[in-house]
Every structure is written in C-alpha cells, then in structure tokens.
Residue frames relative to the residue before (quaternion, step in Angstrom):
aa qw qx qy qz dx dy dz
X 1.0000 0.0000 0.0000 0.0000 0.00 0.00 0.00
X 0.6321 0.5128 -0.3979 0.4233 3.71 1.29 -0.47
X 0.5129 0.6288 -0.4534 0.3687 3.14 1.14 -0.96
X 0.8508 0.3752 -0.1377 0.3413 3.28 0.09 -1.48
X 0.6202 0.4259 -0.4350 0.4947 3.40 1.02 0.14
X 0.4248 0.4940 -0.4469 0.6130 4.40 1.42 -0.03
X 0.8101 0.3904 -0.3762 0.2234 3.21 -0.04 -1.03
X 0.5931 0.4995 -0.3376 0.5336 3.51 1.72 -0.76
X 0.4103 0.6555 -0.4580 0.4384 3.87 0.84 -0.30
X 0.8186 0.3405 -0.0831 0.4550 3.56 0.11 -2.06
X 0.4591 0.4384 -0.5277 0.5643 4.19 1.28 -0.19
X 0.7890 0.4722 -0.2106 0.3319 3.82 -0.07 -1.11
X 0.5681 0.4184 -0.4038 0.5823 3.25 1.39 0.20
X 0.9416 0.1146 -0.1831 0.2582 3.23 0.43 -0.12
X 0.1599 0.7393 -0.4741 0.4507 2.35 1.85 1.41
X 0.5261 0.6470 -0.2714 0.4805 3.19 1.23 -1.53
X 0.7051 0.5098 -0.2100 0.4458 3.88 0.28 -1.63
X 0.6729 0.4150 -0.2511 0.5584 3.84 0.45 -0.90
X 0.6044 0.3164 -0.4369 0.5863 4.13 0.33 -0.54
X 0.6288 0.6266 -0.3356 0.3152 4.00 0.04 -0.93
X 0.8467 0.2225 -0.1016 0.4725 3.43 1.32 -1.31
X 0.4410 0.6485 -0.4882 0.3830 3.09 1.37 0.56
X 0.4887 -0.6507 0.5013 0.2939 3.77 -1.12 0.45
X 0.3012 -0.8041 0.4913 0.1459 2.89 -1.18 0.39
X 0.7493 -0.5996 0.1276 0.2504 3.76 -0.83 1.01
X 0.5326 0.0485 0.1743 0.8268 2.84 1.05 -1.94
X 0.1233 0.5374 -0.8339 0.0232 3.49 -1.63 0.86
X 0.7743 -0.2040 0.1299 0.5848 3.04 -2.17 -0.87
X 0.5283 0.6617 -0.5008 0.1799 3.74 0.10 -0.71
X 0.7196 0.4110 -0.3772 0.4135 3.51 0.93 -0.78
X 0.2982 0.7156 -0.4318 0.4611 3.83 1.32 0.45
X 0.7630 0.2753 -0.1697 0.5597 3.55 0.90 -0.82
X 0.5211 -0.5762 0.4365 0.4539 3.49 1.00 0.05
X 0.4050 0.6620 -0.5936 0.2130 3.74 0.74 0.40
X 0.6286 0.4898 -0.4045 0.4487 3.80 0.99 -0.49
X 0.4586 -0.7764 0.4317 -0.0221 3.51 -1.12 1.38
X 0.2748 -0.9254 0.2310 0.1215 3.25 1.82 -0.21
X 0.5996 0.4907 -0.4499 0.4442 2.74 1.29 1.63
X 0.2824 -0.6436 0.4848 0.5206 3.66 -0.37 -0.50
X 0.2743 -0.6253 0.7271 -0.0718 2.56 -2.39 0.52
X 0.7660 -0.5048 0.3977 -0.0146 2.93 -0.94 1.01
X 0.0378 0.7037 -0.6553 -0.2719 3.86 0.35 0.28
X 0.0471 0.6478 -0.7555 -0.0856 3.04 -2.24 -0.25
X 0.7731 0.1569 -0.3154 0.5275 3.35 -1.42 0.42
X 0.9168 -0.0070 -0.0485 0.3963 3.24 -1.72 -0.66
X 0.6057 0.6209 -0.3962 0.3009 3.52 1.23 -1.23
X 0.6050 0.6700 -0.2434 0.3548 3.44 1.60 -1.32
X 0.4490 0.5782 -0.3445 0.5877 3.35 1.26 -1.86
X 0.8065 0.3374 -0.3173 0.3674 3.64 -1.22 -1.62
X 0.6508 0.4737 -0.4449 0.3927 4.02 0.32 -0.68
X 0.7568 0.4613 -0.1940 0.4205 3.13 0.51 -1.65
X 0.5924 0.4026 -0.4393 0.5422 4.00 0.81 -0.36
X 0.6228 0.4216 -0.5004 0.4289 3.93 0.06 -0.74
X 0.6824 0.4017 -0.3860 0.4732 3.80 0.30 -0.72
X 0.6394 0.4961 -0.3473 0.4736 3.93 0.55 -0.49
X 0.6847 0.4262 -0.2749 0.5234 3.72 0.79 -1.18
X 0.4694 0.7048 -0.2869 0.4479 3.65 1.06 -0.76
X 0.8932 0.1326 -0.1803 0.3899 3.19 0.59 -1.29
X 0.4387 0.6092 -0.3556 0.5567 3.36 1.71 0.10
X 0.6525 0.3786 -0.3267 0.5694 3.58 0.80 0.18
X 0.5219 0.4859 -0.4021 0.5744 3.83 0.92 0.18
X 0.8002 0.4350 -0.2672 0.3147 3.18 0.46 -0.98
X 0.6937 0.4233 -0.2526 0.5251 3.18 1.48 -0.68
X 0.4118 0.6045 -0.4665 0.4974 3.15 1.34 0.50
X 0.5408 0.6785 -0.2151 0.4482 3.47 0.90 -1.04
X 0.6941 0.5278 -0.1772 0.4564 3.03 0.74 -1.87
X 0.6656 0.6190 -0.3001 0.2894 3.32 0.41 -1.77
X 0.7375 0.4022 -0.1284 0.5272 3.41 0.95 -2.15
X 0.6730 0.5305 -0.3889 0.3383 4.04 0.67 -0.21
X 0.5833 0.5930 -0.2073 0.5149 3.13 1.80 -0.96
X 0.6785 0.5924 -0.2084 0.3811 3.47 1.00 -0.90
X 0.7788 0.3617 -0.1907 0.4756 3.27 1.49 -1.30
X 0.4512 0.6041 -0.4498 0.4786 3.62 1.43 1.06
C-alpha cells in the first residue's frame, strides 16, 4: 500500500512538471500579433512533453484506482 501511494506522489509530481513545460498556443503573445493563426503540428520535445502528460495522466488514474480498490479489502 506504500508502494502505491510514493508511486502516485512521484506520477503527480511530474505530471504537474510536464503540463508546466509545455507551451502554450495563443497566450499574451497573440496580443502583439505574435500568434500566426494556423496550426502546427508538435514535434520534438513539444511531442515527448504532450505524449508523457497523457501517459503519466493515465498512470495516475490507475493508481488512483489502485489506491481506492486496495483500500476497500
């Protein structure tokens, strides 16, 4: 039960960390006209960071899951 309650700790840190460093589309920049007004593709790191938050995301459901099945035994 400790395991899983570190292990949801350390997913949720860096769940937190991966949403934090991900950019963001339109902010204040598009105020100044810095936002070009199309889409685009991620790639490189942007990809990595998207695709872990959705992976860490769901590994943190699950051990949520875990946490409350394990408890009600």
């Amino acid at each position: 039960m400790k395991f899983i309650t570190f292990a949801q700790i350390v997913v949720s840190i860096l769940l937190i960390i991966s949403v934090l460093l991900q950019n963001r589309g339109s902010g204040l920049s598009a105020a100044f006209g810095g936002d070009f007004g199309g889409y685009y593709t991620k790639r490189g790191v942007e990809k990595f960071l998207f695709f872990a938050s959705v992976v860490l995301g769901v590994c943190f459901i699950g051990l949520a899951i875990a946490s409350v099945v394990l408890q009600n035994r």
